[in-house]
C-alpha positions in Angstrom: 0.7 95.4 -93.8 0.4 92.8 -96.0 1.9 89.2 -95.4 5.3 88.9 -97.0 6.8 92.4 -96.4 10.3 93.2 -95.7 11.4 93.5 -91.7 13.3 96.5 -93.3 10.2 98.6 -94.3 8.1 97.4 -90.8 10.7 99.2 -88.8 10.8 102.3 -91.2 7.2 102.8 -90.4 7.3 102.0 -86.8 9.6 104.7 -86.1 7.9 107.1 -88.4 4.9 106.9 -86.8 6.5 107.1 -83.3 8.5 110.5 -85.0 10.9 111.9 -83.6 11.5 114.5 -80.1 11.7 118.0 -79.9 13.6 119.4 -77.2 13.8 123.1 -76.3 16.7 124.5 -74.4 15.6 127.3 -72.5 16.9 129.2 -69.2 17.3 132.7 -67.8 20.5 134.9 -69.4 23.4 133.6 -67.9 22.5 130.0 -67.3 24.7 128.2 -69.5 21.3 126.5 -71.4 23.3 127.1 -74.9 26.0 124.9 -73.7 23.7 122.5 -72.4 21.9 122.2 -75.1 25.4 121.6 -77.7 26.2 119.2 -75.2 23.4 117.5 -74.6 23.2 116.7 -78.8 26.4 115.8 -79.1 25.6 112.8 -76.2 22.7 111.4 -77.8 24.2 111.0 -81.3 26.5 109.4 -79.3 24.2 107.1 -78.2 23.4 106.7 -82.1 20.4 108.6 -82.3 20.0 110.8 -85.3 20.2 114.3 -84.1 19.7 117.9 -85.3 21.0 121.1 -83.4 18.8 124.2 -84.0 19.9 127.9 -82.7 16.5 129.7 -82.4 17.5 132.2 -79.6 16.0 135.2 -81.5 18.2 137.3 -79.0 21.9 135.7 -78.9 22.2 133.8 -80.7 25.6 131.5 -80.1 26.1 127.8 -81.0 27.7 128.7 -84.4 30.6 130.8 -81.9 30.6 127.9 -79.2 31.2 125.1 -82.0 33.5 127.5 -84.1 31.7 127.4 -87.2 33.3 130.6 -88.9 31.7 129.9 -92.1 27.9 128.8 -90.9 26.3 130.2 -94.1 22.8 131.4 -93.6 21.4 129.2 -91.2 18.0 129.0 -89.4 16.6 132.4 -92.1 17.0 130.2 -95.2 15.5 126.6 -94.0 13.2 128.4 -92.9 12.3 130.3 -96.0 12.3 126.5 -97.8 9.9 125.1 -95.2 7.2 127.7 -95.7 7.1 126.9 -99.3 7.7 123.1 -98.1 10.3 122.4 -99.8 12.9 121.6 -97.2 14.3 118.1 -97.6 16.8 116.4 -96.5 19.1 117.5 -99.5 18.6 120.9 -98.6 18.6 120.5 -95.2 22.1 118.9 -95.8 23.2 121.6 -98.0 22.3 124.1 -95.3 23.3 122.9 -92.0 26.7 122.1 -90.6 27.4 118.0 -90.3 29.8 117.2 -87.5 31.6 113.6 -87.0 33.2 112.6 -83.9 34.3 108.7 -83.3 31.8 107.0 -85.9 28.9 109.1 -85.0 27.5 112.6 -86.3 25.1 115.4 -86.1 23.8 118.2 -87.9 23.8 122.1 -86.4 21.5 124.9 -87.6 23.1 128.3 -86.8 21.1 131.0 -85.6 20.0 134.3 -87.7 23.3 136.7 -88.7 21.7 139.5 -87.4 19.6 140.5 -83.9 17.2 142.2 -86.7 16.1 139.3 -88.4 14.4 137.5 -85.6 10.5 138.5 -87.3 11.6 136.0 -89.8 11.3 133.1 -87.0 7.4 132.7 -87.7 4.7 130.3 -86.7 4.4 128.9 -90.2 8.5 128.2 -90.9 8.5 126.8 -87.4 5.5 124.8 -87.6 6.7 123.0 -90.8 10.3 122.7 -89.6 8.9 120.9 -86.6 7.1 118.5 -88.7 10.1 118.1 -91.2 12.8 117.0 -88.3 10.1 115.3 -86.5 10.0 112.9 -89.4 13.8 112.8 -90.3 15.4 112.6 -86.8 15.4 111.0 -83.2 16.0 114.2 -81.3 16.3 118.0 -82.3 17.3 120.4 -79.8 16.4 123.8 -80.0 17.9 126.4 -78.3 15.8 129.5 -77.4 15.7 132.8 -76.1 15.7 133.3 -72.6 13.5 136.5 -73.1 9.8 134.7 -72.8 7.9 137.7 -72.1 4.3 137.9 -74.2 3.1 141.0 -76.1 6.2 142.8 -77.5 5.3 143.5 -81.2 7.1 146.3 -83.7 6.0 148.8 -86.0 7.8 146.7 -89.1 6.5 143.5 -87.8 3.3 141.2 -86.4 5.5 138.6 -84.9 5.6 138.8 -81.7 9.7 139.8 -80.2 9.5 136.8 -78.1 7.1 134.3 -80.2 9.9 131.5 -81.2 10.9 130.8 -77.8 7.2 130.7 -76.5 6.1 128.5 -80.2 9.0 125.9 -79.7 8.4 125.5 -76.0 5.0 124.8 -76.7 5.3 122.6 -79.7 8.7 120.6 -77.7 8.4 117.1 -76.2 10.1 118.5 -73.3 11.2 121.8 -72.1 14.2 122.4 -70.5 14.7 125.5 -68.1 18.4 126.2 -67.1 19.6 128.6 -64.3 23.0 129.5 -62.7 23.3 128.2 -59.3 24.4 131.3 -57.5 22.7 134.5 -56.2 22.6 136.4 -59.1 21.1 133.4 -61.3 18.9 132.7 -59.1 17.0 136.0 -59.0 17.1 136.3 -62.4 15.4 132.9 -62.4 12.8 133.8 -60.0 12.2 136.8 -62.3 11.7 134.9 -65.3 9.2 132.7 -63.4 6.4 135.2 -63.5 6.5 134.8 -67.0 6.0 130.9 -67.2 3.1 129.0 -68.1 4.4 125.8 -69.0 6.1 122.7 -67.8 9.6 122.1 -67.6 12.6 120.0 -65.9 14.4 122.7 -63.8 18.1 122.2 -64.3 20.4 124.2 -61.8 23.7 124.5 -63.7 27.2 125.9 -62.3 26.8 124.3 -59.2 29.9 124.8 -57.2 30.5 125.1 -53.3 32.8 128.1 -53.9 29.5 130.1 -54.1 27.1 127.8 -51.9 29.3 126.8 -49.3 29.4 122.6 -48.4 27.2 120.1 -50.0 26.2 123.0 -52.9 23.7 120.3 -54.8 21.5 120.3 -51.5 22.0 123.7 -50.7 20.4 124.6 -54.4 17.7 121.8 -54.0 16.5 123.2 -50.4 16.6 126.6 -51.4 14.5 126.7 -54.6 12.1 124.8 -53.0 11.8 127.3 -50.1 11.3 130.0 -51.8 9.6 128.7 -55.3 7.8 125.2 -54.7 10.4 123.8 -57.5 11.9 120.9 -57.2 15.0 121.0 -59.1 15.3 118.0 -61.8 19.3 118.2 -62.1 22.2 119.8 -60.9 25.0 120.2 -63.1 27.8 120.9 -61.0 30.8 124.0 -62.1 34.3 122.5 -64.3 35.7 125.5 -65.1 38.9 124.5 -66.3 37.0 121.4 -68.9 34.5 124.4 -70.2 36.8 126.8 -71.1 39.1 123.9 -72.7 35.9 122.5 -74.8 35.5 126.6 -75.9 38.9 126.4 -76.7 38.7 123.8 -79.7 35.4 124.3 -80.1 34.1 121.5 -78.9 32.0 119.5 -76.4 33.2 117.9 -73.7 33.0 114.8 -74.4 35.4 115.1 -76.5 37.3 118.2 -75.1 37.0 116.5 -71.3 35.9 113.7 -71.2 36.2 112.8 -68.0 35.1 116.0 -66.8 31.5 116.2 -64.2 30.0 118.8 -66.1 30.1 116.2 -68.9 29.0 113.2 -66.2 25.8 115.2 -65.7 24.7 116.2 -68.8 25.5 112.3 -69.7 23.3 111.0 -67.1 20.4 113.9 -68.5 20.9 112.6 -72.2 20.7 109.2 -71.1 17.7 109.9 -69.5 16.3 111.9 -72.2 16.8 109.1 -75.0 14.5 106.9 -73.0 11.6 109.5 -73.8 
């Protein structure tokens, strides 16, 4: 830099260079990650950070139904069809996404592909230059992914791999999420999806509730995964039934559906913890 320029422009850089963080939302079917991973945007914009919802599940894809975006457009399919010919700006991006504003804050949601067919059109090349792109245009981007992470299942009409966006973002994320329901059936299927791992995540044990796991249900999930699995869990996220179905109501999050609500104290606590990343 030479002597003389603008504080302005210094900053730009600085946080340019530092770019911005990928996280990807995963968990086994079940687990609740999609909500976690709305919610969990919606509190760091809060915090002011610039932030970008993607829906990647190749699968199920959901957020458009959890936020009630009836008219989503096309979605993930068409930035990613600009970003392979790199021409996805922020004007398109704009054009193409859905720009929500709560309080005097705001984010931007990607909805997922229209149709469980289209999911070969989630490719390492799209992917790679979307990750770039929002890398350099936003704090945080949240992707939510399949739960499905299983290598090796390919198509006759297709070389992409059935499973390859989950397994591409989680490797090219920050940080890697990996939600399950705390209960017996969430659990196995957790356990399950295990074998299938070979990366790093924070283990989130979400629907915690003592109607399933008897007294003191956060230590009961802690102990037991650790018996059986070596994890150590990273968060609980305990059960408000009653503030869930309200936010899926109106179609929103919780912290502005229920505010108050612990579902929403935990997920808090995890944003605030992931902004300091």
């Amino acid at each position: 830099l030479t002597r003389g320029e603008p504080t302005e422009l210094i900053e730009t850089r600085t946080e340019r260079k530092l770019g911005g963080r990928v996280i990807a939302c995963w968990g086994s079917i079940g687990s609740g990650k999609t909500t976690i991973c709305v919610n969990l945007g919606f509190e760091l914009a809060s915090l002011g950070k610039r932030v970008l919802i993607v829906d990647f599940d190749s699968h199920r894809p959901s957020i458009a139904s959890l936020l009630g975006l009836t008219n989503s457009g096309p979605g993930i399919t068409a930035v990613l069809r600009l970003a392979r010919a790199k021409r996805l700006n922020l004007e398109e991006l704009n054009r193409l996404s859905e720009e929500i504003s709560f309080a005097k804050c705001s984010l931007q949601v990607v909805t997922g592909i229209n149709a469980p067919s289209r999911w070969s059109e989630l490719d390492e090349l799209g992917i790679g230059e979307l990750i770039s792109f929002v890398k350099d245009n936003f704090d945080f981007c949240l992707v939510d992914v399949a739960g499905e992470i299983e290598e090796g299942l390919f198509s006759q009409a297709s070389q992409v791999s059935r499973n390859f966006a989950a397994l591409e973002l989680i490797r090219l994320s920050d940080l890697a999420l990996g939600a399950f329901a705390a209960d017996p059936v969430g659990v196995n299927r957790f356990l399950a999806d295990l074998r299938s791992v070979n990366f790093e995540f924070w283990p989130l044990a979400n629907r915690v509730r003592s109607s399933v796991l008897g007294r003191n249900p956060e230590r009961q999930v802690r102990d037991t995964m650790f018996k059986i699995a070596q994890l150590r869990i990273h968060s609980t996220i305990p059960e408000d039934g009653a503030a869930l179905d309200a936010a899926q109501q109106r179609g929103q999050p919780l912290l502005l559906a229920a505010k108050s609500s612990k579902t929403r104290e935990a997920i808090r606590l995890l944003a605030l913890e992931i902004a300091d990343l």
